[in-house]
Backbone as a ProteinNet text record, in pm:
[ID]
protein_1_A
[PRIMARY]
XXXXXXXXXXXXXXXXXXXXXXXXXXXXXXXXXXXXXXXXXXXXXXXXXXXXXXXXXXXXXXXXXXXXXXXXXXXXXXXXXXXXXXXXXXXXXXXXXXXXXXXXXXXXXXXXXXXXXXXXXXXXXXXXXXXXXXXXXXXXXXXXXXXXXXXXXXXXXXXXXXXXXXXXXXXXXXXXXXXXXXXXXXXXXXXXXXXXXXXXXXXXXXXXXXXXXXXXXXXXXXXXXXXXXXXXXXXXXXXX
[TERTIARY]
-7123.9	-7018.5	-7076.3	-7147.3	-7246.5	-7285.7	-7416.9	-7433	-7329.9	-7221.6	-7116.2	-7010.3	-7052.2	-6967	-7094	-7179.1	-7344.6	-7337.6	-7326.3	-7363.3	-7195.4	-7121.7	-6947.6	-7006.5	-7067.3	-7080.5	-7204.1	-7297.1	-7437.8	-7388.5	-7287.3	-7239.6	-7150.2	-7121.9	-6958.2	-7048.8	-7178.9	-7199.8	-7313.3	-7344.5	-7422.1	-7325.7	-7203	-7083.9	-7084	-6992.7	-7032.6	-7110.5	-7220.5	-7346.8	-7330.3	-7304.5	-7333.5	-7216.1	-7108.2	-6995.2	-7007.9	-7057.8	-7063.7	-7194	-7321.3	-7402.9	-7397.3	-7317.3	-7266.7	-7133.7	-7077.5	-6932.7	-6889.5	-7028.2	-7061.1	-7052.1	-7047.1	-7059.3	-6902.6	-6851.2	-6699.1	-6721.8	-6787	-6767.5	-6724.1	-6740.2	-6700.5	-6553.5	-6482.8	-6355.6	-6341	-6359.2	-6385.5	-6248.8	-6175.6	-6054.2	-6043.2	-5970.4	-5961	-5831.9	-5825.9	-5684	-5672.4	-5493.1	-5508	-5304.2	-5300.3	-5142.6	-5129.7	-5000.1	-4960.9	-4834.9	-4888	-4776	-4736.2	-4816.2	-4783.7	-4882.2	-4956.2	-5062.3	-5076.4	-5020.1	-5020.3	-5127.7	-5144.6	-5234.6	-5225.4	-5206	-5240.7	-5362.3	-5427.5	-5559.3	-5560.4	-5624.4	-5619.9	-5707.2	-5690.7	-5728.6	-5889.6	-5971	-6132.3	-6156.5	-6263.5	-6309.6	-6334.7	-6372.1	-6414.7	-6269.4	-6149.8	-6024.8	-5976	-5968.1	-5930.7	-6019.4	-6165.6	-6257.3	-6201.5	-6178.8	-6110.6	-5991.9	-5888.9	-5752	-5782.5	-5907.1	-5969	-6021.3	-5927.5	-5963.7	-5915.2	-5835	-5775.2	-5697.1	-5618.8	-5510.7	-5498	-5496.1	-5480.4	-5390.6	-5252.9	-5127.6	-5093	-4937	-4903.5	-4793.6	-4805.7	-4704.9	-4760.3	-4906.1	-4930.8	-4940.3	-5069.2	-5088	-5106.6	-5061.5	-5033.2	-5125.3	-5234.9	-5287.3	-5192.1	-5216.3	-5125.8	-5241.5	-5158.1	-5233.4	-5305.2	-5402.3	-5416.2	-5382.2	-5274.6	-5148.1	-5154.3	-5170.3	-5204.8	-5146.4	-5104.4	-5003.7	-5110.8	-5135.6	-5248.9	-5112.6	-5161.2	-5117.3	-5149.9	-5287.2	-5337.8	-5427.4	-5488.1	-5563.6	-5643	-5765.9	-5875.5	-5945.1	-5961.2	-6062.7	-6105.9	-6220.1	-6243.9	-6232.7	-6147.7	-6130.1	-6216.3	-6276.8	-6360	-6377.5	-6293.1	-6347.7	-6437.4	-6438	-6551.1	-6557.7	-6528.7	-6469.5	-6593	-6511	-6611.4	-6584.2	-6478.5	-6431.4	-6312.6	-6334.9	-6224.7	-6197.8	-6067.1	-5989.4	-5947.3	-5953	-5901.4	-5848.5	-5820.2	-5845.3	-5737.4	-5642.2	-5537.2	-5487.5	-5650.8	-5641.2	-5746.3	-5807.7	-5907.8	-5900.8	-6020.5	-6020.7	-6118.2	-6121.8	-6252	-6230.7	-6318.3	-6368.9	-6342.2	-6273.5	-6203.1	-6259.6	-6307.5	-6369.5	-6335.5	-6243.3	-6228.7	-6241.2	-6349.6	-6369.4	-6289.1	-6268.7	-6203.8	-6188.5	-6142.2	-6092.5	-5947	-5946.1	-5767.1	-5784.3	-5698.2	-5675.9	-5558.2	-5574.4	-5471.8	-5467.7	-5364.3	-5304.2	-5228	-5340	-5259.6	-5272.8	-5269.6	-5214.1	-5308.3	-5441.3	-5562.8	-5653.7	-5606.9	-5715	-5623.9	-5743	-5715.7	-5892.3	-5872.7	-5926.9	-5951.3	-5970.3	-6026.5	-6062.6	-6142.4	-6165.5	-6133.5	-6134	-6106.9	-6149.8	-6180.2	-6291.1	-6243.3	-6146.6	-6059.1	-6177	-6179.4	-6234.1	-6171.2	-6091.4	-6010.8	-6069.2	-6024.3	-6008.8	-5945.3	-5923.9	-5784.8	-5769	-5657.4	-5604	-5528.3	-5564.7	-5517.6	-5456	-5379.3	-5264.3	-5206.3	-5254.4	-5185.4	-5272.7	-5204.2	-5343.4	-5421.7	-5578.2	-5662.7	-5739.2	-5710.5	-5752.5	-5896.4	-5890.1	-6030.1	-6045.4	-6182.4	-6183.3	-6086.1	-6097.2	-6026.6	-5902.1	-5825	-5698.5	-5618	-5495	-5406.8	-5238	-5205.7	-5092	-5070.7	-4964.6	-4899.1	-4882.5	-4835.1	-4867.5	-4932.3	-4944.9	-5014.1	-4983.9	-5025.8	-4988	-5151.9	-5180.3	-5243.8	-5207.8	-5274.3	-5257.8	-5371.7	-5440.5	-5549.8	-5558.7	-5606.7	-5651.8	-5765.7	-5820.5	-5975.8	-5911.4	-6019.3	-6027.3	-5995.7	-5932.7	-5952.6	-6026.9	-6162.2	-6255.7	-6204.3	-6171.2	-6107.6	-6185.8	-6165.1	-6169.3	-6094.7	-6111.6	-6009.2	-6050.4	-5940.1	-5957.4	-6117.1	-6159.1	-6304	-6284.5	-6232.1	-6268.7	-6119.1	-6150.9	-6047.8	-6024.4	-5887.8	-5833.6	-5892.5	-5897.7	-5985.6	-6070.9	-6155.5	-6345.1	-6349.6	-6293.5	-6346.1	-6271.1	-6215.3	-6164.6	-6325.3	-6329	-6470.2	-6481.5	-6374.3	-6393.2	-6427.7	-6481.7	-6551.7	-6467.4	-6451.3	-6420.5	-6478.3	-6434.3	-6474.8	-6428.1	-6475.8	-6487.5	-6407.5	-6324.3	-6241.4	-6189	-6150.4	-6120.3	-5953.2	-5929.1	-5806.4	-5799.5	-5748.5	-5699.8	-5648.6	-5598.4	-5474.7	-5445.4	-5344.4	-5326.7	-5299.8	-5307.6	-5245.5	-5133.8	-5039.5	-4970.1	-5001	-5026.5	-5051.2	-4939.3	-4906.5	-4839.9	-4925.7	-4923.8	-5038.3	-4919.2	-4937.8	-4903.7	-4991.6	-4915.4	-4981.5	-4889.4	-4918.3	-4822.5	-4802.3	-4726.3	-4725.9	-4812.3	-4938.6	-5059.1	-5159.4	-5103.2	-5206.4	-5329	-5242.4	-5389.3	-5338.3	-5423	-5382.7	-5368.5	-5245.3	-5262.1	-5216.4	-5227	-5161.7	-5091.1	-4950	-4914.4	-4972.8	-5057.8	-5051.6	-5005.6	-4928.1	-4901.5	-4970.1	-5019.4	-5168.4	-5067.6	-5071.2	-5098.1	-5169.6	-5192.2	-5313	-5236.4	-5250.7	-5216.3	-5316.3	-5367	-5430.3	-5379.9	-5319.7	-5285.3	-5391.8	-5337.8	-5454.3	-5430.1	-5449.6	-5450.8	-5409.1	-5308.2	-5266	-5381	-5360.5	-5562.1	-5460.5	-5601	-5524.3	-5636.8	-5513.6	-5541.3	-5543	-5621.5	-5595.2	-5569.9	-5514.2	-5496.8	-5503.6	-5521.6	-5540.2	-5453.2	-5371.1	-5266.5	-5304.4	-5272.8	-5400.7	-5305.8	-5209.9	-5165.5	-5218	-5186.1	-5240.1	-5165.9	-5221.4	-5137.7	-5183.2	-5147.3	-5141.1	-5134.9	-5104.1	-5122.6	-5217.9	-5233.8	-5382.5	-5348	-5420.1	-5560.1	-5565.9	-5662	-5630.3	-5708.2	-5659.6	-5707.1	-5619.8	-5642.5	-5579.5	-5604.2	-5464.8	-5494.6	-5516.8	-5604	-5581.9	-5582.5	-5486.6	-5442.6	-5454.1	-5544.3	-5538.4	-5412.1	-5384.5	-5251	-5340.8	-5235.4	-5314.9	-5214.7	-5183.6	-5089.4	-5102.3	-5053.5	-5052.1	-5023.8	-5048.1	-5054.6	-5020.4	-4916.3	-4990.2	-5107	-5217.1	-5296.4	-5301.3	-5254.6	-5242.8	-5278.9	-5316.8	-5373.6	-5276.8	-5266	-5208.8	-5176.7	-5163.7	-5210.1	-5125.8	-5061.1	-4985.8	-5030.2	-5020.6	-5038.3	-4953.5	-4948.7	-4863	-4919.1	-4993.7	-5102.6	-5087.5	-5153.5	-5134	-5308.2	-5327.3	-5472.3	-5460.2	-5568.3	-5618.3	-5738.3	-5728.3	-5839.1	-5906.8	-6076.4	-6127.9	-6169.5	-6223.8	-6311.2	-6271	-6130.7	-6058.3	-6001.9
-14271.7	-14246.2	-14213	-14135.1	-14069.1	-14217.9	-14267.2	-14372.4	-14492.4	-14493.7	-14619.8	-14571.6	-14428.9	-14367.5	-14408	-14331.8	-14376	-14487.9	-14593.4	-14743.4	-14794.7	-14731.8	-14765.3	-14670.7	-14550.5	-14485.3	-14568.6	-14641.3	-14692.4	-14820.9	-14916.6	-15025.2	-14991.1	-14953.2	-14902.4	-14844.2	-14745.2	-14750.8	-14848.2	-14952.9	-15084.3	-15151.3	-15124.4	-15240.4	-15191.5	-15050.3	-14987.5	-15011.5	-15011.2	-15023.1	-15186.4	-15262.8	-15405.8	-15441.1	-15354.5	-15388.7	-15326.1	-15249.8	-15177.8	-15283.7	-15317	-15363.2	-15530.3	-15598.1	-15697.5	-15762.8	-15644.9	-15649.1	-15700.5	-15725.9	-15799.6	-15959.8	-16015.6	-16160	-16184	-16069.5	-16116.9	-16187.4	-16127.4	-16183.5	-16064.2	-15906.6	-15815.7	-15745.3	-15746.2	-15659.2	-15480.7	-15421.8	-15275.5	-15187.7	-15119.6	-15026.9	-14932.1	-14824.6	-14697.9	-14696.4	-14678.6	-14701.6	-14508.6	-14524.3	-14410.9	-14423	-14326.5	-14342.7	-14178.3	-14177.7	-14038.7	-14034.3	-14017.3	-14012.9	-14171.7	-14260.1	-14400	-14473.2	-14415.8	-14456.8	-14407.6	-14517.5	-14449.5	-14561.9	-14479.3	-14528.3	-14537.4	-14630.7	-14552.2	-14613.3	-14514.9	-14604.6	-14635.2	-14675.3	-14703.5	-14597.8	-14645	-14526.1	-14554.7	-14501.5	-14516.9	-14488.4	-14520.7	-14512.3	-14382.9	-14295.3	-14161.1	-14130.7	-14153	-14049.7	-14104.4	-14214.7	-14278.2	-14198.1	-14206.8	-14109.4	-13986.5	-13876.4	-13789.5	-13710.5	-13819.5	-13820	-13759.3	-13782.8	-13772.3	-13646.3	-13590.8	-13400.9	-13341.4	-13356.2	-13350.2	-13180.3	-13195.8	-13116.4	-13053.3	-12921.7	-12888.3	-12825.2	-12926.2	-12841.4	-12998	-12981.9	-13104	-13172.3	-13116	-13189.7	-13293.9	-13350.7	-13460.6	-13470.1	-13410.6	-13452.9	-13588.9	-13660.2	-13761.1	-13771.9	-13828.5	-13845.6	-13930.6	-13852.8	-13906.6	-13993.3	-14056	-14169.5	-14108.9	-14136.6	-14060.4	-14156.1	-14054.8	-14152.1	-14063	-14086.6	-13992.5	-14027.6	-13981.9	-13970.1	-13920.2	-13980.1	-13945.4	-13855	-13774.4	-13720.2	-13732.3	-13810.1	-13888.2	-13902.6	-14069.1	-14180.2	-14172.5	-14211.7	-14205.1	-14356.4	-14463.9	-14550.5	-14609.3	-14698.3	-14805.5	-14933.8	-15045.3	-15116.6	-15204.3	-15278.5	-15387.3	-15552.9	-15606.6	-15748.1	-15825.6	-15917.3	-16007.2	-16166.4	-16211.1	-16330.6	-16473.3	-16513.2	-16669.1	-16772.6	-16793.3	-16909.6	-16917.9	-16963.5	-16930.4	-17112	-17113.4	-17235	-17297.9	-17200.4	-17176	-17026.5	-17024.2	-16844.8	-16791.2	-16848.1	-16763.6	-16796.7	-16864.8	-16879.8	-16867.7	-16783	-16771	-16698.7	-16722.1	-16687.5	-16562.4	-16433.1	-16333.6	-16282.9	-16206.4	-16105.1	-15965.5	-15925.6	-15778	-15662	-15572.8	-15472.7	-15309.8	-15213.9	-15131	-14987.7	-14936.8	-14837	-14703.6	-14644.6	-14492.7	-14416.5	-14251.3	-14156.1	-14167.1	-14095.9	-14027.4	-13865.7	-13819.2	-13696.3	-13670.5	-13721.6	-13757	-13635	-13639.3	-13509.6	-13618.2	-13593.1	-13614.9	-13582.5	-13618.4	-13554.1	-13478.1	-13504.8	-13438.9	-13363.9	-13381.4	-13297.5	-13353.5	-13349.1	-13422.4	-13487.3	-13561.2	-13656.4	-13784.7	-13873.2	-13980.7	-14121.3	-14228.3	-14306	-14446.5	-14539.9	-14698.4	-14786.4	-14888.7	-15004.6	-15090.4	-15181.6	-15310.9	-15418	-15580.3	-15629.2	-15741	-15798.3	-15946.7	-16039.1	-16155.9	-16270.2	-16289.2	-16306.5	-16309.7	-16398.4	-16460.2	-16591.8	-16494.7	-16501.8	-16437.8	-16550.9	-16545	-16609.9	-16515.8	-16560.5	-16498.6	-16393.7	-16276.9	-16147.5	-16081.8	-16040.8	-16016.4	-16178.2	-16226	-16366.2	-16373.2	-16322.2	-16410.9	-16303.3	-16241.4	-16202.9	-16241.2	-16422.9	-16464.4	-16469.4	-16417.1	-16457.9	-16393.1	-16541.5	-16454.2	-16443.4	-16398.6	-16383.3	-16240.7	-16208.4	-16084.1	-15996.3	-16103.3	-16068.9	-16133.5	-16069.3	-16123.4	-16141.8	-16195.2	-16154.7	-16207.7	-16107.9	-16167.1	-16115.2	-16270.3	-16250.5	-16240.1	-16185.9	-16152	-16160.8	-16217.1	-16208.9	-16119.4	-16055.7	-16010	-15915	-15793	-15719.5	-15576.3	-15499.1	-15326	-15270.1	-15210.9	-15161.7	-14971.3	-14888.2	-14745.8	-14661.3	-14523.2	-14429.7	-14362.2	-14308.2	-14203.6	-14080.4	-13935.4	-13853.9	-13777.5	-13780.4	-13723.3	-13533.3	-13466.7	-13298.7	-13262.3	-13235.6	-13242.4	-13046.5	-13089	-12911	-12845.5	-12920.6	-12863.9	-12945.2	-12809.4	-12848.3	-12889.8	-12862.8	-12868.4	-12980.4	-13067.1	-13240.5	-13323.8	-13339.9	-13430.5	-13560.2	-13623.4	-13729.5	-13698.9	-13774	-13751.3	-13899.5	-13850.1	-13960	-14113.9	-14211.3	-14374	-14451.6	-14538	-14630.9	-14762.1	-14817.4	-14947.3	-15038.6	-15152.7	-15311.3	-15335.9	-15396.6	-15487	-15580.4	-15693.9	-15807	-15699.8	-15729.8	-15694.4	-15810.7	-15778.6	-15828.5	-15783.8	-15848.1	-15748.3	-15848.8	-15794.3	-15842	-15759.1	-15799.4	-15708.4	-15773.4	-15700.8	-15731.8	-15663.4	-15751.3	-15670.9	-15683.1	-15564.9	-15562.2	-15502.2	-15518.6	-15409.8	-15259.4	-15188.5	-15064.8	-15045.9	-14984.3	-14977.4	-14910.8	-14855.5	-14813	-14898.5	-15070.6	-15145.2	-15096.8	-15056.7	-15035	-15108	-15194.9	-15301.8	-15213.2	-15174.7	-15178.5	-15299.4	-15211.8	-15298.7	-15228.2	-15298.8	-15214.1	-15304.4	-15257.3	-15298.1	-15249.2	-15378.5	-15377.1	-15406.3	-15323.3	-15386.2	-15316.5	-15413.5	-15366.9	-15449.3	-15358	-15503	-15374.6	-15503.4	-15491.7	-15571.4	-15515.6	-15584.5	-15547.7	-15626.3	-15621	-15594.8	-15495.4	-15477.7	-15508.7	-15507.9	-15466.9	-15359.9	-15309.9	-15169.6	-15058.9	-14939.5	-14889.5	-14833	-14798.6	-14729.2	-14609.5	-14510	-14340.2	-14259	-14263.2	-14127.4	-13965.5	-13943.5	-13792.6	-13786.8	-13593.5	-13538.7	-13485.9	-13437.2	-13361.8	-13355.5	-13147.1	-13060.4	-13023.2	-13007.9	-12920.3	-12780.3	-12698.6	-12550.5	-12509.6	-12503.1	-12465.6	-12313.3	-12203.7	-12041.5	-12050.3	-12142.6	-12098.1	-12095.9	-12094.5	-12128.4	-12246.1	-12358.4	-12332.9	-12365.9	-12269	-12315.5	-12432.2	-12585.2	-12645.6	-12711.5	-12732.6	-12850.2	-12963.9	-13012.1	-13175.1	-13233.1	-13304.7	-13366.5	-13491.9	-13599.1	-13708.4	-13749.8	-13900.5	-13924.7	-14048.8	-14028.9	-14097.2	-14177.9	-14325.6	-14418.5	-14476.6	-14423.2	-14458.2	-14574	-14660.8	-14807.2	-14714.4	-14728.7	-14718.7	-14789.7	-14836.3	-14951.8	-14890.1	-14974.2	-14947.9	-15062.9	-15092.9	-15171.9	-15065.6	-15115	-15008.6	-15061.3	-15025.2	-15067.6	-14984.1	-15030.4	-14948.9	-14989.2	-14913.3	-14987.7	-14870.5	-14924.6	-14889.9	-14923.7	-14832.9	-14894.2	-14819.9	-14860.9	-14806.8	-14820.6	-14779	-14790.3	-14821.9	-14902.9	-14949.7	-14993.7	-14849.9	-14862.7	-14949	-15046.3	-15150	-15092.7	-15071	-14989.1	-15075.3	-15194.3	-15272.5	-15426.9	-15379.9	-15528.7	-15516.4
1237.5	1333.7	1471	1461.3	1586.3	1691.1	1596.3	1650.5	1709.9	1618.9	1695.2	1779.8	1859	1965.3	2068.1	2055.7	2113.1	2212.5	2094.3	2144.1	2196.9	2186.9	2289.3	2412.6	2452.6	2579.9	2627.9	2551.8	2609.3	2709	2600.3	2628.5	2791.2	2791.2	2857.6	3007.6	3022.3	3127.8	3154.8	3099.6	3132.5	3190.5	3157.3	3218.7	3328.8	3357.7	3471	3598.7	3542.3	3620.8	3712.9	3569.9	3655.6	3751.9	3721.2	3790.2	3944.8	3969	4068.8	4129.3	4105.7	4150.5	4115.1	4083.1	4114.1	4242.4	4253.5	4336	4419.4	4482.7	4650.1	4631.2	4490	4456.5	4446.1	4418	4358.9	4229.3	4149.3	3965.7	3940.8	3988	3880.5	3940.1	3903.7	3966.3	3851.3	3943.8	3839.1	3912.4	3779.4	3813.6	3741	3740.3	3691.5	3617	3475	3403.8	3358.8	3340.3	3264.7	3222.2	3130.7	3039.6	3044.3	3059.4	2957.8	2905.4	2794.8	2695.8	2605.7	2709.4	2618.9	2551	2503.5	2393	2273.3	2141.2	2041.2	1954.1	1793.4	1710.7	1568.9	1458.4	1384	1310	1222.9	1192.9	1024.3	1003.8	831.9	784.4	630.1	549.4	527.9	536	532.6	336.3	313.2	159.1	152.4	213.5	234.3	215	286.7	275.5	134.4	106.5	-57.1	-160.3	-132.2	-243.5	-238.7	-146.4	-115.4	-194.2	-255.3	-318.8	-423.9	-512.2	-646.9	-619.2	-726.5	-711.8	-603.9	-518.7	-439.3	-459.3	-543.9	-621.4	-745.3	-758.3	-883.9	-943.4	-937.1	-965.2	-1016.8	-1038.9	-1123	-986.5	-848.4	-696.6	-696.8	-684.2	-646.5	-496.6	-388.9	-286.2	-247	-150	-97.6	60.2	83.5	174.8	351.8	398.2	536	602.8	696.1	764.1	893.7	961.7	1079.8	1192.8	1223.6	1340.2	1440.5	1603.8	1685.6	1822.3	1863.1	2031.9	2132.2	2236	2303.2	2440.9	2484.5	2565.7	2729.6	2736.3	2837.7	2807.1	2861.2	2803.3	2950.4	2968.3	3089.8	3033.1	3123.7	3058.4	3236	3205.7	3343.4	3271.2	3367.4	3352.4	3422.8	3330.2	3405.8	3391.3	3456.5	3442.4	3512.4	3436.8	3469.3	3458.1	3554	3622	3551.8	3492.2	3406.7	3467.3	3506.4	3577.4	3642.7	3782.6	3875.7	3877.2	3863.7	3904.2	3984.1	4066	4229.8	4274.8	4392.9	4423.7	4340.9	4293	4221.7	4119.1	4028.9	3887.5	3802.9	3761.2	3673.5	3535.7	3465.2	3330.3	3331.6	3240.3	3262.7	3166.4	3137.4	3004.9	3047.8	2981.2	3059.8	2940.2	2974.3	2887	2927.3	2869.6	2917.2	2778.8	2835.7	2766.2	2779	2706.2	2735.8	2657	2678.3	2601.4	2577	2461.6	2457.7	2440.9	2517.9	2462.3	2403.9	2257.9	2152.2	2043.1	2040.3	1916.7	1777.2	1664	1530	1444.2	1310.9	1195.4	1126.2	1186.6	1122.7	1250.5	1375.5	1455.7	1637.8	1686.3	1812.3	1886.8	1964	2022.1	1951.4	2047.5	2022.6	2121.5	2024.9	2219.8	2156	2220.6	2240.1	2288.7	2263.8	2355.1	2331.2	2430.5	2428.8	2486.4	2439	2479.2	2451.5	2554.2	2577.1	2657.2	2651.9	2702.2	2788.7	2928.4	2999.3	3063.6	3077.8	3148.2	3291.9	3437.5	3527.8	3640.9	3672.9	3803.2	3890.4	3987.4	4144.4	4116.9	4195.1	4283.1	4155.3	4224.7	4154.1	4067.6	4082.4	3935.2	4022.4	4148	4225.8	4341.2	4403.1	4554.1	4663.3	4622.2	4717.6	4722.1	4622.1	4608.1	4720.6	4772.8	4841.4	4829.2	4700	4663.2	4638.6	4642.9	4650.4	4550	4434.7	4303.1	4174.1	4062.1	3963.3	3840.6	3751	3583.7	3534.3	3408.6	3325.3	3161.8	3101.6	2981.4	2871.4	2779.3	2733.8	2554.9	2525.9	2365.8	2333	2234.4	2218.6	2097.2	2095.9	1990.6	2046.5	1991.1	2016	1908.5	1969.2	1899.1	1882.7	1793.2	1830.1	1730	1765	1664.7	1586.5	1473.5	1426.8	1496.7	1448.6	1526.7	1531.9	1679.6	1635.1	1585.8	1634.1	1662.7	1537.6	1378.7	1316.9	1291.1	1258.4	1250.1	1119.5	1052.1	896.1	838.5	875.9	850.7	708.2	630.2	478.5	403.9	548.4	482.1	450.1	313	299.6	375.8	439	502.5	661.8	709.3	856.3	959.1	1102.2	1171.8	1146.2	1184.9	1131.4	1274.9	1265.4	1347.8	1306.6	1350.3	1332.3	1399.9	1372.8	1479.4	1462.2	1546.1	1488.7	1640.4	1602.3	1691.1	1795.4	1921.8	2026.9	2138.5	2212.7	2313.9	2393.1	2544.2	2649.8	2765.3	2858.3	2915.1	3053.5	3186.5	3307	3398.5	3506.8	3638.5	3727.4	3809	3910.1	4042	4170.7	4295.3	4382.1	4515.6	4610.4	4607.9	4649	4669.9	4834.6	4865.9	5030.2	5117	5023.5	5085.7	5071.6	5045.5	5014.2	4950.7	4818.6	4699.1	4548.2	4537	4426.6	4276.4	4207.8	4091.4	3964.5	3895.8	3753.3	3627	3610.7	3470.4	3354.8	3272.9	3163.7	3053.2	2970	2775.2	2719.5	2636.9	2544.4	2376	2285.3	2139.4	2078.3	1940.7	1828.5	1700	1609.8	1441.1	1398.3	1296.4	1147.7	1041.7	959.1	823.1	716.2	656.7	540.1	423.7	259.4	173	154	47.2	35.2	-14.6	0	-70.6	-171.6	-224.2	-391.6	-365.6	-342.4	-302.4	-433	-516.1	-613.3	-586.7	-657.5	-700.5	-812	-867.4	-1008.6	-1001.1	-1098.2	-1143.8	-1255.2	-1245.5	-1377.5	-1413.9	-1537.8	-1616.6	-1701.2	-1721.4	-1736.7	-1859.2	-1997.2	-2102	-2121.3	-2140.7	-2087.2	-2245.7	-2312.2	-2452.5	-2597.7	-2722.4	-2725.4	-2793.4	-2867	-2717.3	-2628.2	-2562	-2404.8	-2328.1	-2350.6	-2349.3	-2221.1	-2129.5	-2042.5	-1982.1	-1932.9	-1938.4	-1779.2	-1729.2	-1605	-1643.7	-1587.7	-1511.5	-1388.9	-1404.9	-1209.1	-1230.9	-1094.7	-1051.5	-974.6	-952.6	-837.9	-788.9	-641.8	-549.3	-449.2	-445.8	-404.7	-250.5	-113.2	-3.4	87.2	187.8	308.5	366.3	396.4	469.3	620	694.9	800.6	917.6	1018	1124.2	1265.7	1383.7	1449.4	1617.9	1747.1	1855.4	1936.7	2034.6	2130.2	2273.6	2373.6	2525.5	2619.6	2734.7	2791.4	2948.5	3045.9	3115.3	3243.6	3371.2	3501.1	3544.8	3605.2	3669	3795.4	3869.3	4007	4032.7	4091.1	4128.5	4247.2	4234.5	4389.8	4408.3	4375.4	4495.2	4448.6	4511.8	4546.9	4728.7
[MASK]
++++++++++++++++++++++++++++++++++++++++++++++++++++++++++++++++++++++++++++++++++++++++++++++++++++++++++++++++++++++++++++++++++++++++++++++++++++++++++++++++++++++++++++++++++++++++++++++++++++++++++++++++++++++++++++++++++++++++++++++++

């Protein structure tokens, strides 16, 4: 886990870096995103929280493992693309990569971070340096790379934060504002369908009589496990 937060902060200020010291060519367009209140998550169940279920409980209720589903309360990322092919000034294609935090509250703790990495088809403003239209849209395919919650409320859950993918997409409008400073709203969600997991629990019965012999039973609870993310974001462009 350590390591694949590591190599998302290693990656993320190499992008950084080149974006800022590329800028002067007009291939890198770099912006500052952030949400509040409109970024949600939920993540699938890891083998660690499924191993988990087993022994779980020692009464005959039957604990039921929850999903870790989390409401970010404000989202911080940089948005950075990176221009592959311009069509003309107010049509190009780029690789858009935006790393970030959440400062997300859910069912098992709070924080967590995200690393979107699309494809984007861009028309009208922003698609190019040169562009000179007023406004914009782009549209984007790729992957959302995320975490579960890192900093959890109870230490003595045997499962530990995980790392996970799913498809997404995104939808942008880009303008000027009347202080001529280019932003963008973006819609970004991604779903992956899973396999349902099969979550055990024990349920111990206690005979108080003699002999005192008792019985445990594991249960095996069929689950959805599908993961799934939606956004809904504001991006300041500085060196457009």
């Amino acid at each position: 886990m350590k390591k694949s937060i590591l190599t998302i902060l290693i990656f993320s200020c190499i992008g950084i870096s080149a974006s800022m010291s590329q800028s002067k060519r007009g291939t890198f367009i770099l912006g500052f995103g952030y949400s509040f209140l409109g970024d949600y998550a939920s993540a699938p169940y890891s083998k660690s929280m499924m191993d988990y279920g087993l022994g779980l409980n020692n009464n005959s209720s039957g604990i039921i493992l929850k999903k870790d589903y989390s409401v970010s309360i404000a989202s911080y990322y940089f948005q950075m693309n990176t221009l592959l092919k311009e069509f003309n000034a107010n049509t190009s294609l780029s690789l858009n990569i935006s790393p970030g935090i959440r400062l997300s509250g859910g069912n098992y703790g709070f924080g967590s971070a995200s690393f979107p990495i699309t494809l984007n088809f861009n028309k009208g403003m922003l698609s190019s340096m040169n562009s000179d239209a007023n406004t914009g849209v782009t549209f984007g395919l790729g992957v959302n790379i995320l975490t579960s919650t890192l900093v959890r409320f109870n230490e003595a859950d045997t499962f530990s934060p995980f790392v996970y993918a799913q498809p997404c997409a995104q939808l942008g409008f880009r303008f000027w504002t009347r202080s001529q400073t280019p932003y963008e709203v973006m819609l970004q969600a991604g779903y992956l369908p899973l396999k349902n997991a099969d979550v055990q629990t024990t349920n111990t019965y206690y005979n108080n009589y003699y002999p005192y012999q008792n019985t445990t039973s594991i249960q095996h609870n069929s689950m959805p496990n599908s993961s799934a993310s939606f956004r809904i974001s504001m991006v300041k462009y500085l060196n457009y």
